[in-house]
C-alpha positions as CSV (number, residue, x, y, z in Angstrom):
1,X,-12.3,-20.0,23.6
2,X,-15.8,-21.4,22.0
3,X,-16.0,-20.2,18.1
4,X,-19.2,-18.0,18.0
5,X,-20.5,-18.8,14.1
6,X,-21.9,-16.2,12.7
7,X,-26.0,-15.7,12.8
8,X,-26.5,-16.3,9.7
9,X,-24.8,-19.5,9.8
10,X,-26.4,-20.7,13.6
11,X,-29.9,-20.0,11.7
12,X,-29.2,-22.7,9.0
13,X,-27.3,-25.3,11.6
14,X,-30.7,-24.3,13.7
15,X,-33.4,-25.0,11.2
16,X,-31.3,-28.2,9.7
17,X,-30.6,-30.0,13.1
18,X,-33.4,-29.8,15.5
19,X,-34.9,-32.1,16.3
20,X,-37.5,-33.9,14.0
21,X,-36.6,-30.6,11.6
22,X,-37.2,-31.4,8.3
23,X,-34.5,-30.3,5.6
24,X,-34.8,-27.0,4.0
25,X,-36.4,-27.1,0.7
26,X,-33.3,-25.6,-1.3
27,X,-30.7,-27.0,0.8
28,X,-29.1,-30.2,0.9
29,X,-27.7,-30.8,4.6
30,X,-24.8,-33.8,4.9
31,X,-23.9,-35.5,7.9
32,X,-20.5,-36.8,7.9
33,X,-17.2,-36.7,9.9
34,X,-14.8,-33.8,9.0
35,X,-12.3,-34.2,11.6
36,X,-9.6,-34.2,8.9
37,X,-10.4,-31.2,6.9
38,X,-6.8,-29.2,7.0
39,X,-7.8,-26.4,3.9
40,X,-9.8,-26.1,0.6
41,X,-7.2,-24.8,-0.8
42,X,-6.2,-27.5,-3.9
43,X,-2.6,-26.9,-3.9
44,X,-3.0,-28.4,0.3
45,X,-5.8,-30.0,0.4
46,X,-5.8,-33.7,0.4
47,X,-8.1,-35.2,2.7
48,X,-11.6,-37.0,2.3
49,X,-13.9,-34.2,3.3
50,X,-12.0,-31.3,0.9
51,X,-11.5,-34.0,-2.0
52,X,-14.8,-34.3,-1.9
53,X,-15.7,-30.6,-1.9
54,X,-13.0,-29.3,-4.7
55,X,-15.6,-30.6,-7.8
56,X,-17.9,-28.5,-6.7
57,X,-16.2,-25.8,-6.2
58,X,-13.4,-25.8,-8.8
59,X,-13.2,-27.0,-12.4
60,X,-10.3,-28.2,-14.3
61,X,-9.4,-27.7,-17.9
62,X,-10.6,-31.8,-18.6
63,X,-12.5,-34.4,-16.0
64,X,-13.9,-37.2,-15.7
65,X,-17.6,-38.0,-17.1
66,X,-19.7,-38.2,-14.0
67,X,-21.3,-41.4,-15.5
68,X,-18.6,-43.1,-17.0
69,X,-15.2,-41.6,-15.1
70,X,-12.4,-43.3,-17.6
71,X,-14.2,-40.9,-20.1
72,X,-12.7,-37.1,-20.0
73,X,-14.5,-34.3,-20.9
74,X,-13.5,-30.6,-21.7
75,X,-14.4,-28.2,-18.8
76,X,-13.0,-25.5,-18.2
77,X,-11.0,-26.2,-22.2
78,X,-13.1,-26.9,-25.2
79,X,-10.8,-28.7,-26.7
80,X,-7.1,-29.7,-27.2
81,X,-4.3,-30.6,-29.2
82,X,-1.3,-32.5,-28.7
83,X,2.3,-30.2,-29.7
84,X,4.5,-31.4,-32.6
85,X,6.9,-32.5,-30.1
86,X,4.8,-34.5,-28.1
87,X,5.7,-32.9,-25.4
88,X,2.9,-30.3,-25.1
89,X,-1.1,-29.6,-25.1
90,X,-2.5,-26.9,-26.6
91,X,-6.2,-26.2,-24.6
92,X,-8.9,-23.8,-26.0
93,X,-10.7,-22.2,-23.2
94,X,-14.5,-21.7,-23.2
95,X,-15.1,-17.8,-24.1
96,X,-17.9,-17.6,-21.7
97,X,-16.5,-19.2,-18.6
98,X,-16.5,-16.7,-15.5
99,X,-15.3,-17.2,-11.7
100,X,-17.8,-16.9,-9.1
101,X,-16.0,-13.5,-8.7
102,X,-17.1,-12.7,-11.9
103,X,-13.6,-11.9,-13.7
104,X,-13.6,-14.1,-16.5
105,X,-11.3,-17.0,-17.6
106,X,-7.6,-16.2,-18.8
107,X,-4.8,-18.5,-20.1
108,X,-3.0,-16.3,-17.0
109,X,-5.5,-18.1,-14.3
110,X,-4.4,-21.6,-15.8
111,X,-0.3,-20.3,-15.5
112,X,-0.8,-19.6,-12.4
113,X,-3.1,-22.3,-10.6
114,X,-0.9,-25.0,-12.2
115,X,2.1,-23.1,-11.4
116,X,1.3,-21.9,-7.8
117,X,1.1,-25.8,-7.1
118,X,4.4,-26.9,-8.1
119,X,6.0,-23.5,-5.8
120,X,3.8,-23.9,-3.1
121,X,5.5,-27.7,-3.1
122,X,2.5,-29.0,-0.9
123,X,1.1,-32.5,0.1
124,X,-0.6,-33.0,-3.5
125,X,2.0,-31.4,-5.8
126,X,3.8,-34.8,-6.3
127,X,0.8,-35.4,-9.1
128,X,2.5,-32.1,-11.3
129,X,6.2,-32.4,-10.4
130,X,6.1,-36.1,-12.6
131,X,5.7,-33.6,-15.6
132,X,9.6,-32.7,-15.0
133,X,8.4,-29.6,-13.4
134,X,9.5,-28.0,-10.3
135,X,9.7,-24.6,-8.8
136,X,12.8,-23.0,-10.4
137,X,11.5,-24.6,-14.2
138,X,7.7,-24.5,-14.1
139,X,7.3,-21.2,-15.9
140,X,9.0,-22.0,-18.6
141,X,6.6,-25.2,-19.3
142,X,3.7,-22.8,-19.5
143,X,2.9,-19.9,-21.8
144,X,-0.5,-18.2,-23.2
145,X,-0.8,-18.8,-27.3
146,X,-3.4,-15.8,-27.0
147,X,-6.5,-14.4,-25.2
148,X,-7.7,-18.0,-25.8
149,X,-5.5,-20.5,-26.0
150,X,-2.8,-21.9,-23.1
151,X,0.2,-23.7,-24.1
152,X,0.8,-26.7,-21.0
153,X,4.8,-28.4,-21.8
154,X,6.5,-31.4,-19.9
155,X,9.7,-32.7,-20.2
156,X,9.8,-35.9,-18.9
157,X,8.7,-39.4,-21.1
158,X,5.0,-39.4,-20.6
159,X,2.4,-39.5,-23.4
160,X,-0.4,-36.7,-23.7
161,X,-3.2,-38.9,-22.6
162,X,-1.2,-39.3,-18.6
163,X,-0.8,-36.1,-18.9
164,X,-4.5,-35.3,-19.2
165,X,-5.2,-37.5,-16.3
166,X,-3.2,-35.7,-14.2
167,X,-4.6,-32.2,-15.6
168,X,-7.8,-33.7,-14.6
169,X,-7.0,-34.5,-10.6
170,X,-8.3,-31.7,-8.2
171,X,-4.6,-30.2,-7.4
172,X,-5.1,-29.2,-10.9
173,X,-8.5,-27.4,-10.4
174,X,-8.5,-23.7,-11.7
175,X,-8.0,-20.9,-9.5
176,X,-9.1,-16.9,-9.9
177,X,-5.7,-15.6,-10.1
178,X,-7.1,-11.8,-9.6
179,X,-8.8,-13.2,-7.0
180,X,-6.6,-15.0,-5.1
181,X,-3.7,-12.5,-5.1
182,X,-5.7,-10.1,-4.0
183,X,-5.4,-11.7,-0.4
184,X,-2.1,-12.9,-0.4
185,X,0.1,-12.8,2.8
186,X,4.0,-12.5,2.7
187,X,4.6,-14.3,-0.3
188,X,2.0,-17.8,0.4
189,X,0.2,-17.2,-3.1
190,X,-3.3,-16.7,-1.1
191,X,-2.4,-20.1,0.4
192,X,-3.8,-19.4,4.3
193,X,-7.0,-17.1,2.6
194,X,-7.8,-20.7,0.8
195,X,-7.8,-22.7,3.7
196,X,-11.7,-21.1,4.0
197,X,-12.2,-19.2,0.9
198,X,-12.7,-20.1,-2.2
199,X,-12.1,-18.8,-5.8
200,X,-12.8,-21.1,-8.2
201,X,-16.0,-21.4,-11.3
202,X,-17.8,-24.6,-10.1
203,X,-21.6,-25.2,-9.1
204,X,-20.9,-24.1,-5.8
205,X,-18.8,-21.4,-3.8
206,X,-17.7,-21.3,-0.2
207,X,-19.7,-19.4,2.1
208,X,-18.9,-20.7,5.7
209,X,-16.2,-22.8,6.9
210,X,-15.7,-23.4,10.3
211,X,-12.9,-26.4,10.3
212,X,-13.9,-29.4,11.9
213,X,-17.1,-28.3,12.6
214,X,-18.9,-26.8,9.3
215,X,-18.6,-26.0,5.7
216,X,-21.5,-24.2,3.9
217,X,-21.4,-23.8,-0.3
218,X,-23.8,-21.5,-2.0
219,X,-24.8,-21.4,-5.5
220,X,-22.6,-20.2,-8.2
221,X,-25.6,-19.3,-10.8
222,X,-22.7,-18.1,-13.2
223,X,-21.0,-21.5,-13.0
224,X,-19.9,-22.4,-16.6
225,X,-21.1,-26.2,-16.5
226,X,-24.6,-23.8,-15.4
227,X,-26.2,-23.1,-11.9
228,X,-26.8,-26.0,-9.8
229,X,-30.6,-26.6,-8.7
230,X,-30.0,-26.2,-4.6
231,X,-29.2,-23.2,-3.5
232,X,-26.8,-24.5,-0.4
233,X,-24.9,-27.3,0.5
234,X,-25.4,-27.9,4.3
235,X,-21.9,-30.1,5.7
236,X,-22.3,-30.8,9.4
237,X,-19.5,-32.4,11.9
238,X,-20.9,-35.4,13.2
239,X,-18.1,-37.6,14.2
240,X,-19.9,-40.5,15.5
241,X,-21.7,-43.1,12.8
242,X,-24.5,-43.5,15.0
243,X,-25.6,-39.9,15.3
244,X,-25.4,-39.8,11.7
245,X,-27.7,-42.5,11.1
246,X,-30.1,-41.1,14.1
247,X,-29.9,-37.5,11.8
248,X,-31.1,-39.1,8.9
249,X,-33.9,-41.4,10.2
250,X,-35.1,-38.6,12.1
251,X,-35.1,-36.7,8.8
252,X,-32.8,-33.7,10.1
253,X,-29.9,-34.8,7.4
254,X,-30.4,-35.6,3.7
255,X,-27.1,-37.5,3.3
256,X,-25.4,-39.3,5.6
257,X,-21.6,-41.0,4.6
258,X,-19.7,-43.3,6.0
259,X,-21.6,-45.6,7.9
260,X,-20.6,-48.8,9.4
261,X,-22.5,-52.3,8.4
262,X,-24.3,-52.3,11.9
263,X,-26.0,-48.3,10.6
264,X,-26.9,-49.5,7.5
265,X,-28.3,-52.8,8.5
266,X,-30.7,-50.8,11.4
267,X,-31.6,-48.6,7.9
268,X,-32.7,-51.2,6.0
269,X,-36.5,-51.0,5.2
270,X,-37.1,-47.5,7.3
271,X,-39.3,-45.8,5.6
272,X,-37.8,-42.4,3.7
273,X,-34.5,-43.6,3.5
274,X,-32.2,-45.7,0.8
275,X,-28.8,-46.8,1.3
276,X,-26.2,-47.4,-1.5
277,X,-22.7,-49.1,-0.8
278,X,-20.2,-47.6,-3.0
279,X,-17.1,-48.8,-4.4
280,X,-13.9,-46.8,-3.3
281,X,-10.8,-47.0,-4.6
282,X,-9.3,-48.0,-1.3
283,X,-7.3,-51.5,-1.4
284,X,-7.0,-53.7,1.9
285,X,-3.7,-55.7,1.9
286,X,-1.1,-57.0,3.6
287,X,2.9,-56.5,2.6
288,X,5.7,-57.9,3.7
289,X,9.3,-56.8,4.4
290,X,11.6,-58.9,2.8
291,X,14.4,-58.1,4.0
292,X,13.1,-58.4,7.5
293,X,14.7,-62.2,7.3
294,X,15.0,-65.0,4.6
295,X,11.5,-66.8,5.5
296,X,9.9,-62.9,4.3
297,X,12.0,-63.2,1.1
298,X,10.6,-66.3,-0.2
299,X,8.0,-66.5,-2.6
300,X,6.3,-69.5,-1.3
301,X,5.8,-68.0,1.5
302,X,3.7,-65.4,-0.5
303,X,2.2,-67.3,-2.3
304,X,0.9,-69.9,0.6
305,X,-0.2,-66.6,2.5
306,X,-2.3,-65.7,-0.8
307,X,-4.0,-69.1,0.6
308,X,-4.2,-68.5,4.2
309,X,-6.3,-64.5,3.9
310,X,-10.1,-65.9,4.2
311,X,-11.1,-63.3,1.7
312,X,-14.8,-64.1,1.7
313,X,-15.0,-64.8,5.5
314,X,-13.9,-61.5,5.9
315,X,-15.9,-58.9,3.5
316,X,-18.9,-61.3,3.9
317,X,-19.1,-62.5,7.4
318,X,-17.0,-60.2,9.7
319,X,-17.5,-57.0,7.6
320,X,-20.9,-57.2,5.9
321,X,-21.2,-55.0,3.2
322,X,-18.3,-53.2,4.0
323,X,-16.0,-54.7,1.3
324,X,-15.9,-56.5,-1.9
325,X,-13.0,-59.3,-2.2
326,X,-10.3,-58.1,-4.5
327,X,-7.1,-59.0,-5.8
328,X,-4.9,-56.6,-8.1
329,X,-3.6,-53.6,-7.3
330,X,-6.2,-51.6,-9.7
331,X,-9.6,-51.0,-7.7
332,X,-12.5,-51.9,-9.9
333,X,-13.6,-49.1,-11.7
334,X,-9.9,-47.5,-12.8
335,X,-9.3,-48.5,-16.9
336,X,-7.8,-51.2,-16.7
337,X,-8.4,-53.2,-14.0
338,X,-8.7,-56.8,-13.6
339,X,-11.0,-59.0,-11.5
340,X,-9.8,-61.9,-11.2
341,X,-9.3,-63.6,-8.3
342,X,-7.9,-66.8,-8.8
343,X,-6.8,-67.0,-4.9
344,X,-9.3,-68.6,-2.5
345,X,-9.2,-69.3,1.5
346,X,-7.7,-72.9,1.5
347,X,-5.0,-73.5,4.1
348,X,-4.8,-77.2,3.2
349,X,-3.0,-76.1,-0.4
350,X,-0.9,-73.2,1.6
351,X,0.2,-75.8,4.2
352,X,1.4,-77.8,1.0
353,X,3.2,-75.3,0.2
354,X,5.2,-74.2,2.7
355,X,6.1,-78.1,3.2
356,X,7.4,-78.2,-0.7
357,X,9.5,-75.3,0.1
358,X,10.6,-76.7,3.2
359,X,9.5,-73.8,5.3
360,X,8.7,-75.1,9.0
361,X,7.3,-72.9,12.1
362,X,6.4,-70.3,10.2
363,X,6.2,-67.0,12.4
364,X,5.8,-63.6,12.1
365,X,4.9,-60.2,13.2
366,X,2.1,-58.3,12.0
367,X,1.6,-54.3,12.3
368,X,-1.4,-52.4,12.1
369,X,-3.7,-49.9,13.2
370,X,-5.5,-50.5,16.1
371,X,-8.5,-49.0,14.6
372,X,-11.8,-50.5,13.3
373,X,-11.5,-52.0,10.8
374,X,-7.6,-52.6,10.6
375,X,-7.2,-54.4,14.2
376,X,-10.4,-56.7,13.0
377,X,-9.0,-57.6,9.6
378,X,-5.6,-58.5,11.2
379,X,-7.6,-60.2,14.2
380,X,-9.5,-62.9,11.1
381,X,-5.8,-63.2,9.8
382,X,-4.8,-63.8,12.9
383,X,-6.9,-67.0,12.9
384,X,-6.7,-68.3,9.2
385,X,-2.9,-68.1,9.4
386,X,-2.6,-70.2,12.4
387,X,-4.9,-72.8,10.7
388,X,-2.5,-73.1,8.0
389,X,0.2,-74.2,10.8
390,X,1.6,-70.2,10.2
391,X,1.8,-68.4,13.5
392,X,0.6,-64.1,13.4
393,X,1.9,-62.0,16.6
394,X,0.1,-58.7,16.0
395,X,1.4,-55.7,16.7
396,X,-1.5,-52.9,16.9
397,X,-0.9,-49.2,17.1
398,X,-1.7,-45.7,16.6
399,X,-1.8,-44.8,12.9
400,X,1.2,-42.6,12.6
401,X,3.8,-44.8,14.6
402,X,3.1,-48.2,12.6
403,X,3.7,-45.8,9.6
404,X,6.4,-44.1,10.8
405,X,8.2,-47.9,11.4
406,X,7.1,-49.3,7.9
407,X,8.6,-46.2,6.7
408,X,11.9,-46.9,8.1
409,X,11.9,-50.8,7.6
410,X,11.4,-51.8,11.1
411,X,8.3,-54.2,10.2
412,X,8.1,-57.8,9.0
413,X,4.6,-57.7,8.2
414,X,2.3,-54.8,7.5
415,X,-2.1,-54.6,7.0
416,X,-3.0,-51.5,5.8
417,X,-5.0,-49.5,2.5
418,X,-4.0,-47.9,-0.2
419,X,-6.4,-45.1,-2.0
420,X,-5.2,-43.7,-5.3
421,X,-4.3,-40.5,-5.4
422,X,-5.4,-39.6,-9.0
423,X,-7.4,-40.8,-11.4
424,X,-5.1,-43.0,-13.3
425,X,-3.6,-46.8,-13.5
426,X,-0.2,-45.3,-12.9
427,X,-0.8,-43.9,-9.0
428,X,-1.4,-47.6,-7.8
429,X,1.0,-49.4,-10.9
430,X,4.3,-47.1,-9.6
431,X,3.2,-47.7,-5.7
432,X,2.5,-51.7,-6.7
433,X,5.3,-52.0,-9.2
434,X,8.0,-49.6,-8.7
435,X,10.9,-49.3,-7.2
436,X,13.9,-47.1,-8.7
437,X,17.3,-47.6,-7.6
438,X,17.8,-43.9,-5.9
439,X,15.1,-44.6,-3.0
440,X,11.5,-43.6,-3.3
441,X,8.3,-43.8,-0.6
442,X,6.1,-46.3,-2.6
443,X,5.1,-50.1,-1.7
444,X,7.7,-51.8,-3.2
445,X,10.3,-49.5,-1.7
446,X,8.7,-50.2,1.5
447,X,9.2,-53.6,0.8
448,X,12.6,-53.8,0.2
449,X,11.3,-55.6,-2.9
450,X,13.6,-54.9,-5.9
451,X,11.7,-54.5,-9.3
452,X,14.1,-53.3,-12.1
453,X,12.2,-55.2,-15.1
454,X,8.8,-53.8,-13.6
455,X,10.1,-50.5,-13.3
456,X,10.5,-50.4,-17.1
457,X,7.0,-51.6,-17.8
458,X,5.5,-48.8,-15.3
459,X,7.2,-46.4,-16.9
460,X,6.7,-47.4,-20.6
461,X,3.0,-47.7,-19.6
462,X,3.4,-43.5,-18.7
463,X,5.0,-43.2,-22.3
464,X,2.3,-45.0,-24.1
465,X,-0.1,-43.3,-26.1
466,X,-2.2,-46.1,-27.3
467,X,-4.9,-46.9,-24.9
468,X,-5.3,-50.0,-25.9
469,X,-2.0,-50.7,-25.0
470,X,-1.7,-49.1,-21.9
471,X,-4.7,-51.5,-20.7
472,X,-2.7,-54.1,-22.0
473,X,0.4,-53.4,-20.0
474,X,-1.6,-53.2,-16.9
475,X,-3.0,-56.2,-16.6
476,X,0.2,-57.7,-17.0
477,X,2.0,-55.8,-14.5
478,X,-0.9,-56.9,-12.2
479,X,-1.0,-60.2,-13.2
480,X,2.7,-60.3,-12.5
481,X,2.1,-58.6,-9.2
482,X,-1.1,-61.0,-8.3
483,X,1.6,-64.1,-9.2
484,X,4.4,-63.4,-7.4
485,X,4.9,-60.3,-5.1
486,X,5.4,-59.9,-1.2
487,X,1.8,-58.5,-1.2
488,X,-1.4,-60.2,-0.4
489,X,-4.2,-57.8,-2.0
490,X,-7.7,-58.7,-0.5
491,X,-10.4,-56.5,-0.2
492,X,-11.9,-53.3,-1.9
493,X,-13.4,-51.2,0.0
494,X,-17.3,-49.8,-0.1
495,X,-18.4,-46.3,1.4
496,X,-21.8,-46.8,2.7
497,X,-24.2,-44.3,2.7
498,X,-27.3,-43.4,2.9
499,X,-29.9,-40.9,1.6
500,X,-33.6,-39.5,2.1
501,X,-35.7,-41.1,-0.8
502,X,-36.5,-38.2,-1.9
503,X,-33.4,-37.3,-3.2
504,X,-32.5,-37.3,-7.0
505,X,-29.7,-36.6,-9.3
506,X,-26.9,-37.1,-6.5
507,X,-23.8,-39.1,-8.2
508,X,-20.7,-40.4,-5.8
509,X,-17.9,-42.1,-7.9
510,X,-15.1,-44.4,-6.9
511,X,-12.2,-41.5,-6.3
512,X,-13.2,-39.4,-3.2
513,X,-13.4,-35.8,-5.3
514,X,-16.1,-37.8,-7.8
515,X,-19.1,-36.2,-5.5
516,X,-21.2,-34.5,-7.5
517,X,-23.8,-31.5,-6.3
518,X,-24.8,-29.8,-9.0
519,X,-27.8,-31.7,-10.3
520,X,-29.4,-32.8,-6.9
521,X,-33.2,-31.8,-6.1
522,X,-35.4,-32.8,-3.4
């Protein structure tokens, strides 16, 4: 059956998308795809288009400075201490801060939000479970000091400052407990009322959200951060890239995101329009499976394959604009990342190499997506392998079943990308780096790659206070990673976008929920 929208809604899909329709005044209409919306709800919630959406509907106790993101600022808290044990953080809430619903801000709304994520036990709730917390325990981490002050415990080794970075990731946004009880089903903690609701204190509350088709915010005036200066965000399914671009020439979109290189190049120099290619912090690479067979488990075969991934042919040639070359597993913009890249396109050297070693006939097997871009990066390896006298059988595929097999080993070679799931050196250092003993999901364990002297130095760099030092032990654990691991880290990827030139004060980060609202005028 067709989903009527209500009236009120078709009026402002109407006057944003007819044709040659210019833009309401005091909305701000965004043309993107938002196929993989699943729920705003933050507990759930973990795909591109509701990342993007939680900052500006939610606030959490600390975040990230819009213009300088390693820098966190009190929110929702005014400030905070760290416990005598070292094992808590006491957070003063702001007296003044209300919920779009009006009921004002309790040490209860913080119990529960963080709470209701560890018992839900959703996609995202991995991020809070590393503080030792599950559903059975997690009460007994949290308790309110007063009418103004929240107590937040953990008992596994991790220093105050992680902690704050996860505090400050979206799952950790601050829910309207009154609220969101209030339309709880059978015991789901108002989880299927959040899939299109909201109840949170940030520029911007939900107003409409058709899945896969719409999402319309309206002001929060009440907002503690203060009222935004639109009164509506405008979020339109348009799946294909080049009825994006045709929406914002035509001036019927102010924004419109991810755009291929070909959109962007036929935007350059239309009059009204910008474009800006922004750095994500989404890492191209390619893995292999060493236990696959012995040539897979030798380190000069990763180290001639480091030699044989035409870095710049690729993000420069092939994929204009679409990528900057990059090396370690940090994405540029994350404290502590390096950019080196010591490793250049030279399959003379990696033929050298492989002879040293005495590896001969090099062949293997590479999976991958047989989506743009994955099937074309693989393609270009394809080629620059084969010139280094090292022969690539691809094997492309739909998304979930090449995952599915590198998730059960049965891969020798992998191309795929890797986007941090938090706002901290440790989501790409214990994917990179780690591998316990007991089994785990992350890169290395995909590997079959064995890391018990790097597991120590991930999980000292969680423990480590100092921030100088914790740089410091991240750009050796990637300098140990760019040396010698069975990964060959190659490109960072950019979202490209463009914008109306009339458009000022919108600011997109590297982490997908760093889109910011509030301050945009037109």
């Amino acid at each position: 059956m067709k989903k009527i929208i209500p009236s009120l809604l078709a009026l402002s899909l109407a006057a944003a998308f007819s044709l040659h329709a210019a833009t309401p005044k005091d909305t701000l209409v965004i043309a993107q795809s938002t196929d993989d919306a699943d729920s705003f709800d933050p507990a759930k919630g973990f795909e591109l288009t509701t990342m993007q959406a939680f900052t500006n509907i939610y606030q959490r106790l600390v975040q990230s400075d819009p213009q300088n993101p390693v820098d966190l600022k009190p929110t929702l808290a005014t400030s905070w201490r760290a416990g005598s044990d070292n094992r808590s953080l006491i957070f003063e809430l702001r007296k003044d801060a209300k919920f779009a619903s009006g009921n004002p801000l309790r040490p209860e709304d913080v119990i529960f939000s963080l709470g209701r994520v560890v018992k839900l036990n959703l996609d995202p709730s991995f991020i809070l479970t590393q503080l030792g917390w599950n559903k059975d325990n997690v009460d007994t981490f949290m308790k309110k000091v007063d009418d103004n002050h929240v107590q937040i415990g953990w008992s596994a080794d991790l220093s105050p400052t992680f902690v704050l970075s996860l505090l400050s990731a979206p799952v950790s946004s601050i829910l309207d407990e009154k609220t969101v009880m209030a339309h709880e089903q059978k015991g789901d903690l108002g989880n299927q009322w959040l899939t299109t609701h909201s109840a949170g204190s940030g520029p911007y509350q939900i107003r409409k959200v058709v899945l896969h088709e719409v999402v319309l915010l309206s002001a929060n005036p009440t907002s503690p951060g203060g009222a935004p200066k639109l009164k509506n965000i405008l979020i339109k399914n348009v799946p294909e890239p080049a009825a994006r671009r045709l929406l914002l020439e035509q001036g019927d979109a102010d924004i419109a995101r991810n755009l291929g290189a070909d959109q962007i190049a036929a935007l350059k120099g239309k009059a009204g329009v910008k474009t800006e290619a922004i750095p994500m912090a989404s890492l191209y690479y390619m893995q292999f499976n060493v236990d696959a067979n012995p040539v897979l488990k030798n380190p000069a075969l990763w180290e001639a394959s480091r030699y044989l991934f035409d870095y710049k042919g690729i993000a420069n040639d092939l994929l204009k604009g679409q990528f900057d070359v990059h090396q370690t597993f940090l994405p540029k913009g994350f404290l502590g990342a390096l950019d080196e890249t010591p490793y250049q396109y030279d399959p003379e050297k990696a033929k050298a190499i492989l002879k040293q070693a005495g590896l001969e006939n090099v062949h293997f097997t590479l999976s991958t997506s047989n989506q743009p871009p994955y099937l074309d990066i693989a393609q270009a390896l394809q080629a620059s392998f084969a010139k280094g006298g090292v022969k690539v059988d691809l094997i492309p595929g739909l998304s979930s079943e090449i995952s599915a097999n590198v998730k059960s080993h049965k891969y020798q070679a992998h191309l795929n990308a890797w986007g941090a799931d938090y706002f901290d050196p440790n989501t790409n250092a214990s994917t990179f780096a780690y591998n316990p003993e007991n089994g785990n999901t992350t890169l290395a364990w995909r590997s079959n790659w064995h890391t018990p002297e790097l597991n120590k130095q991930v999980l000292a760099a969680t423990a480590e206070s100092d921030s100088k030092k914790r740089v410091e032990m991240y750009q050796n654990l990637q300098r140990e990673i760019l040396k010698s691991s069975p990964y060959v880290i190659g490109l960072q990827a950019r979202n490209l976008i463009a914008l109306r030139d009339n458009l000022q004060g919108y600011v997109q980060g590297i982490n997908p929920d760093m889109v910011y609202y509030a301050q945009v005028t037109k």
